[in-house]
LOBA-669205 format. One record per residue (C-alpha): residue in three letters; residue number from 0; x, z, y. Coordinates in steps of 0.001 Angstrom, whole numbers. Example, Ala and Ser with C-alpha at 12.3 -4.5 7.8 and 13.67 -1.06 7.14 Angstrom:
! residues 2
  res    n        x        z        y
  Ala    0    12300     7800    -4500
  Ser    1    13670     7140    -1060
! end
This chain:
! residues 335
  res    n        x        z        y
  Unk    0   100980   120727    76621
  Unk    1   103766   119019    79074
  Unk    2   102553   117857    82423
  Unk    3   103757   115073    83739
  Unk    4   105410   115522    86925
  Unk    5   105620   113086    89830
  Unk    6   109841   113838    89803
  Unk    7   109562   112902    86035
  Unk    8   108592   109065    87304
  Unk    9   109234   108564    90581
  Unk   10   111532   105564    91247
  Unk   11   112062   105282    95484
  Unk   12   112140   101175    95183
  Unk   13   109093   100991    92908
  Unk   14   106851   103779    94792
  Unk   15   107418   101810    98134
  Unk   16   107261    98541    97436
  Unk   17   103763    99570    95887
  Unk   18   102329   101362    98448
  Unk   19   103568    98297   101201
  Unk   20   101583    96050    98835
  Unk   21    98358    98701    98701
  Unk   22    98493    99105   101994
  Unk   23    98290    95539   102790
  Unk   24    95837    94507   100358
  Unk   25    93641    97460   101563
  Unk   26    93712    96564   105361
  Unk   27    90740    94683   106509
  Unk   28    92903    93171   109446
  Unk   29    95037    91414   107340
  Unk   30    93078    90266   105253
  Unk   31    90679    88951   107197
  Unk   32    93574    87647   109024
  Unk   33    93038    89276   112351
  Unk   34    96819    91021   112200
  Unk   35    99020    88058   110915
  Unk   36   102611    89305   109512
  Unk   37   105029    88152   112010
  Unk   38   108617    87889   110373
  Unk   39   109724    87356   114159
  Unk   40   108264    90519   114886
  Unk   41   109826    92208   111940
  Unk   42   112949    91330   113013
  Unk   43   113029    92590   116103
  Unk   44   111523    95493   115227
  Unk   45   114367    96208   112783
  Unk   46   117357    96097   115230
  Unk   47   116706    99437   116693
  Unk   48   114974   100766   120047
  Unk   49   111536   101541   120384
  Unk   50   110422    99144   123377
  Unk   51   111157    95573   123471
  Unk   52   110476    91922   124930
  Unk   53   108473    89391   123081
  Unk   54   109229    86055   125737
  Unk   55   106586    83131   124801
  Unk   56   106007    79915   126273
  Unk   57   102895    79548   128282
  Unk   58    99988    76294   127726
  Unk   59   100681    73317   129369
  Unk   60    98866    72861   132163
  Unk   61    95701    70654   132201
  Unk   62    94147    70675   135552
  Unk   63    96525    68100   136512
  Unk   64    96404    64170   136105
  Unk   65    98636    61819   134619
  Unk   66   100886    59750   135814
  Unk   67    99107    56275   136280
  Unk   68   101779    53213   134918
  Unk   69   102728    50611   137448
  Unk   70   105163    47795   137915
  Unk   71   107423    49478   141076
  Unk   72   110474    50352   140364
  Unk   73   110291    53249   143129
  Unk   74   108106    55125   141730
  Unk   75   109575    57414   139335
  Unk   76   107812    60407   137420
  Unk   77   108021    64144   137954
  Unk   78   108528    66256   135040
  Unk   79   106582    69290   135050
  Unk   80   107978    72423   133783
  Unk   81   106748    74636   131072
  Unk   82   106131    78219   131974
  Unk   83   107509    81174   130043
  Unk   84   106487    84595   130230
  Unk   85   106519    87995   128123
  Unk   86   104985    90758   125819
  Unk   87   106748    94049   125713
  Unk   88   105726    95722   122587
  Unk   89   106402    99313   121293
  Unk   90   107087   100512   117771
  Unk   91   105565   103268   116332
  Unk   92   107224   105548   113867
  Unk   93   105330   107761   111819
  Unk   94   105323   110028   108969
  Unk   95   103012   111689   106641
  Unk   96   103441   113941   103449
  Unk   97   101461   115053   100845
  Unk   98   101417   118245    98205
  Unk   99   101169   117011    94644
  Unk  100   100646   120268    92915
  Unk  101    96964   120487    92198
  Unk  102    96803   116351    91736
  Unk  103    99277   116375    89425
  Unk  104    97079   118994    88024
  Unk  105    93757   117014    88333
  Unk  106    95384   113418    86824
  Unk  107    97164   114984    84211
  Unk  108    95518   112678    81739
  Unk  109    96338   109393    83968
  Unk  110    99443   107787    85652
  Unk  111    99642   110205    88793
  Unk  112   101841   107678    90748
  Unk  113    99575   104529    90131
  Unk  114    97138   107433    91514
  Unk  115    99328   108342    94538
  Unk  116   100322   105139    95249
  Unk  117    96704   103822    95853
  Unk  118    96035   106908    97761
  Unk  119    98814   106186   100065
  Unk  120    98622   102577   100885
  Unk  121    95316   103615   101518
  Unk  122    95791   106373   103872
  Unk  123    98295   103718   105830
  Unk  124    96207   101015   105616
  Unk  125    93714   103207   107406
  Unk  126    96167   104269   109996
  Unk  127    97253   100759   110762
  Unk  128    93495    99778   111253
  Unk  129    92827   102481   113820
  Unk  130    95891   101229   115655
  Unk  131    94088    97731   115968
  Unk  132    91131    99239   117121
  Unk  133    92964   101840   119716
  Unk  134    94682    99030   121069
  Unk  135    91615    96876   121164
  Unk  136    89934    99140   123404
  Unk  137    92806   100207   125927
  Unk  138    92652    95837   126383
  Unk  139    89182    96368   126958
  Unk  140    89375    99222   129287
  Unk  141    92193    97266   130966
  Unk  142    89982    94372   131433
  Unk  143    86890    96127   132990
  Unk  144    89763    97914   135533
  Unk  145    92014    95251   136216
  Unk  146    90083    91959   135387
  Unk  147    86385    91983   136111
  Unk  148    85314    92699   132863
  Unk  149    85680    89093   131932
  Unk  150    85914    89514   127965
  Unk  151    82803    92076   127907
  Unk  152    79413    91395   127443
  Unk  153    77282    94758   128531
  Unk  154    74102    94408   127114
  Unk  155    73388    98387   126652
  Unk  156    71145   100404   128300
  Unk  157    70397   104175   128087
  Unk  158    67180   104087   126857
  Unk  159    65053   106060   124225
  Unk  160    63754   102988   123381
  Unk  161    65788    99747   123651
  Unk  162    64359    96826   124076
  Unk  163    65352    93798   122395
  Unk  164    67593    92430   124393
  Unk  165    69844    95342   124357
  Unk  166    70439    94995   120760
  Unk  167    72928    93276   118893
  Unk  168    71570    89721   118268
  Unk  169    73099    86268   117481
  Unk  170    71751    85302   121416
  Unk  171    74118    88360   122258
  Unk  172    77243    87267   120006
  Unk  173    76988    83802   121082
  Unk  174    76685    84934   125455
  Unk  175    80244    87321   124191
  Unk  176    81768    84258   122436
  Unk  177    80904    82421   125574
  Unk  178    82796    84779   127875
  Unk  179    86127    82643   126710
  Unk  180    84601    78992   127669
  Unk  181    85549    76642   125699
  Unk  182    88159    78609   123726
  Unk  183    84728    80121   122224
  Unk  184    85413    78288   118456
  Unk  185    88651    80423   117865
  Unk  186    86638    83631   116834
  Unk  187    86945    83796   113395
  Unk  188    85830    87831   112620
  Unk  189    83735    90668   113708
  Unk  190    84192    94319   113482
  Unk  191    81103    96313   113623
  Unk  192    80306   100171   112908
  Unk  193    78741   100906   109525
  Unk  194    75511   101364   111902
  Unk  195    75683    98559   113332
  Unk  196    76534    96346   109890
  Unk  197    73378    98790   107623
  Unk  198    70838    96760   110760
  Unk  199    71863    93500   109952
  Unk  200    72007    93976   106543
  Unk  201    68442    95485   106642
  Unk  202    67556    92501   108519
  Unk  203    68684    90068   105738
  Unk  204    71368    88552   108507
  Unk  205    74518    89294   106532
  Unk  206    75646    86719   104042
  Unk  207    78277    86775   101948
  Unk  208    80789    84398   100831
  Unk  209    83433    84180    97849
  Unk  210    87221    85913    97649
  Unk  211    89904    84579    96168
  Unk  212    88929    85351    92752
  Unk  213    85449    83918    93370
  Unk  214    83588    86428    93777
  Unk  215    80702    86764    96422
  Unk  216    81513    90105    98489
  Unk  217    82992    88409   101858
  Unk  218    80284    89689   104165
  Unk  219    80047    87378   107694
  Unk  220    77296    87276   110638
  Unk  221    77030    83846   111998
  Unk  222    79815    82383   110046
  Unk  223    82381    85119   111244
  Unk  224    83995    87286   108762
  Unk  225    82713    91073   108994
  Unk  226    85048    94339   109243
  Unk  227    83327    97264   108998
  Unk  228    84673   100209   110330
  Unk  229    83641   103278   111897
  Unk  230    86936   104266   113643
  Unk  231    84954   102025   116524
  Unk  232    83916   104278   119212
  Unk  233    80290   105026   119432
  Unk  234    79450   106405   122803
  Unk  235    76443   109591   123777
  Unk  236    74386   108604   126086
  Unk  237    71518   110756   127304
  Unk  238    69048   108991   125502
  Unk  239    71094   106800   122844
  Unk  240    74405   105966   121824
  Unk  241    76302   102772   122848
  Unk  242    78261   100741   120234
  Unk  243    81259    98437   120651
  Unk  244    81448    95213   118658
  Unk  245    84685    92983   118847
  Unk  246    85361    89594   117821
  Unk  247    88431    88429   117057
  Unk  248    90496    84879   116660
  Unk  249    93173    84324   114113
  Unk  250    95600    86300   114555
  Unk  251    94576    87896   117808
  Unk  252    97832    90912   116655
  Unk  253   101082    90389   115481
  Unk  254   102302    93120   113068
  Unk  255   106061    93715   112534
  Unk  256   107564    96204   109833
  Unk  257   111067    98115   110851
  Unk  258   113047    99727   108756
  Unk  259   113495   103565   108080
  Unk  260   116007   105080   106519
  Unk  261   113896   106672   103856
  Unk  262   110611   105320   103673
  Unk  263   109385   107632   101312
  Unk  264   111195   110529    99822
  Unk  265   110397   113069    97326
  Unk  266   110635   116597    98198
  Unk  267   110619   119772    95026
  Unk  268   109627   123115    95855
  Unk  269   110594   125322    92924
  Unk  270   109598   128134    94138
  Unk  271   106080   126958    94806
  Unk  272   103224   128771    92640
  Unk  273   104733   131487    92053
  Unk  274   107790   128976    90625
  Unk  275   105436   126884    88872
  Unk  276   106747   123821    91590
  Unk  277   105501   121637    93917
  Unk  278   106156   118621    94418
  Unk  279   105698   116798    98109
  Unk  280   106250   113140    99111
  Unk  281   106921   112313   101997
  Unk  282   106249   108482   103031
  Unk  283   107523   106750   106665
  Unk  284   106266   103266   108559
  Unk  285   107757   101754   111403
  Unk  286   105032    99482   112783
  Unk  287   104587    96915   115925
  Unk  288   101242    96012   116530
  Unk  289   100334    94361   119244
  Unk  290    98129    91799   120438
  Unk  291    98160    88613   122062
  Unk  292    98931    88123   125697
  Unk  293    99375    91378   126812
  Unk  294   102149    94121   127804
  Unk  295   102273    97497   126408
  Unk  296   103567    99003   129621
  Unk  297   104014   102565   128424
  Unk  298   103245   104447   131994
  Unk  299   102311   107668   130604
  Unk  300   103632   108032   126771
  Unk  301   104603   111573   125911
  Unk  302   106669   110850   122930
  Unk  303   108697   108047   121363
  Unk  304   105489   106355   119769
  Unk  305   102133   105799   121435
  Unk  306    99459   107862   119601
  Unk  307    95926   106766   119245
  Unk  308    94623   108375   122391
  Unk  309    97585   106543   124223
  Unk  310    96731   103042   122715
  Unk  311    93097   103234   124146
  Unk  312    94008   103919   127880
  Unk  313    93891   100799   130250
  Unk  314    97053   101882   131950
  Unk  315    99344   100969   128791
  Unk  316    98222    97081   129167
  Unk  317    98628    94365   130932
  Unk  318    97286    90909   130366
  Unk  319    99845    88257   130895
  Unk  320    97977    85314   129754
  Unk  321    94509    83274   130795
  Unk  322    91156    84900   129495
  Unk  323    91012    81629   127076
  Unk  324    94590    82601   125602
  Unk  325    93292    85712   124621
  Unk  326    91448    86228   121131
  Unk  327    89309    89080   121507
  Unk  328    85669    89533   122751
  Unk  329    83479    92427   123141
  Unk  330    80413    93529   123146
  Unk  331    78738    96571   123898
  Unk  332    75289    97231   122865
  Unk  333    72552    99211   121402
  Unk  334    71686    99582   117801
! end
């Protein structure tokens, strides 16, 4: 019986424009719209170099009065200015490839590329969350060196036996929210370890709301859409572990897509198997992620793109904005 082989069907425009939509529809950050698709972003991205300058404007300031109307002539009104200042941002670009052999073996009876493709956008979509994460935790350990800890709510403790009030708790959610003021209504998700989300549930404190096609599978705690992910770090302690929960605004990260040359290519080994073949694809992103009002400052990047250890030191950020302008929150606890 003939096999089908991946080289047999694989069209280069097809394949990738399937896996870009796979890997967005399987990325919990997009769709819960914590990463927002910034065509700004894209296009900057695209123009080559691997570090560049994202200028914004800053909020107008509000501690100020204004001008009272009279009838004088002399007295004439100041404009203020409106401040500007910047995001540097740095793209990574990445690779990945797979062997096909033994699944072109496995789905002989199926359509291996709908298989593949899947698998792919997947396996990016996966990549692309860590990223958020990473980054979301070099901002926090930025913010407990550099900023008194003011988006951080510490409520864990070392113990054997935690006590309520080191455990995640609506009181506890609310006191993070509360560490941006009144900026504390933008927070619109929650990312949680599965740990962390199996408690609630047992607790009857998840609900769940429609998608788009009406069904009811949208989990949220307290009204905030729930990502549940357990690239989030859980931290030994002597006694217990210490998780990290993060809320998140609206588009609290940008993402941009640059262009590669050959974002997926299809290599054939026909020697492979004792010249049975292999084939191997080969797929490529060029990614910006980056959040909100800060700096990727790159002090101590090795190679051209930051890895995931290198988005998660506090030496790579900088916060350029007000604690309010920024839509993240965290909160570190016991389970």
């Amino acid at each position: 019986m003939a096999t089908t082989q991946l080289s047999d069907i694989y069209n280069p425009l097809v394949f990738e424009a399937a896996v870009d939509e796979a890997a967005a529809e399987l990325n919990a950050f997009l769709q819960s719209g914590v990463m927002v698709e910034s065509p700004k972003l894209s296009n900057m991205a695209s123009v080559g170099g691997n570090i560049g300058e994202l200028p914004f404007h800053s909020p107008l300031a509000t501690a100020t009065e204004p001008d009272y109307v009279d009838d004088d002539p002399a007295h004439t009104s100041t404009p203020a200015k409106i401040g500007t200042a910047k995001m540097i941002y740095r793209l990574a670009s990445m690779h990945y490839s797979w062997s096909t052999m033994d699944l072109t073996r496995e789905l002989a009876l199926m359509d291996p590329l709908a298989a593949i493709v899947q698998k792919i956008g997947g396996w990016w979509a996966t990549q692309k969350e860590k990223r958020v994460i990473q980054s979301a935790m070099g901002v926090l350990a930025d913010n407990i060196a550099n900023d008194s800890g003011d988006m951080a709510n510490v409520i864990y403790s070392d113990l054997a036996s935690p006590a309520d009030s080191n455990i995640i708790s609506a009181e506890a959610v609310i006191d993070t929210q509360q560490t941006s003021g009144d900026h504390q209504g933008v927070f619109t998700a929650i990312a949680m370890h599965s740990v962390t989300y199996s408690n609630l549930k047992k607790q009857n404190l998840i609900d769940f709301i429609p998608n788009a096609s009406g069904a009811v599978v949208i989990p949220t705690y307290l009204e905030l859409r729930v990502v549940v992910d357990d690239s989030l770090p859980v931290t030994a302690g002597s006694n217990s572990p210490a998780y990290t929960t993060i809320l998140f605004s609206t588009g609290a990260f940008d993402h941009g897509k640059g262009n590669t040359m050959k974002p997926s290519e299809l290599e054939r080994v026909a020697g492979a198997g004792y010249g049975g073949g292999q084939d191997i694809v080969h797929s490529r992103s060029a990614d910006i992620i980056h959040p909100y009002g800060f700096q990727f400052v790159s002090a101590s990047i090795v190679g051209q793109s930051a890895t995931l250890a290198e988005l998660a030191e506090a030496v790579e950020w900088d916060r350029v904005v007000a604690r309010k302008q920024v839509g993240m929150a965290f909160l570190k606890h016991n389970n």
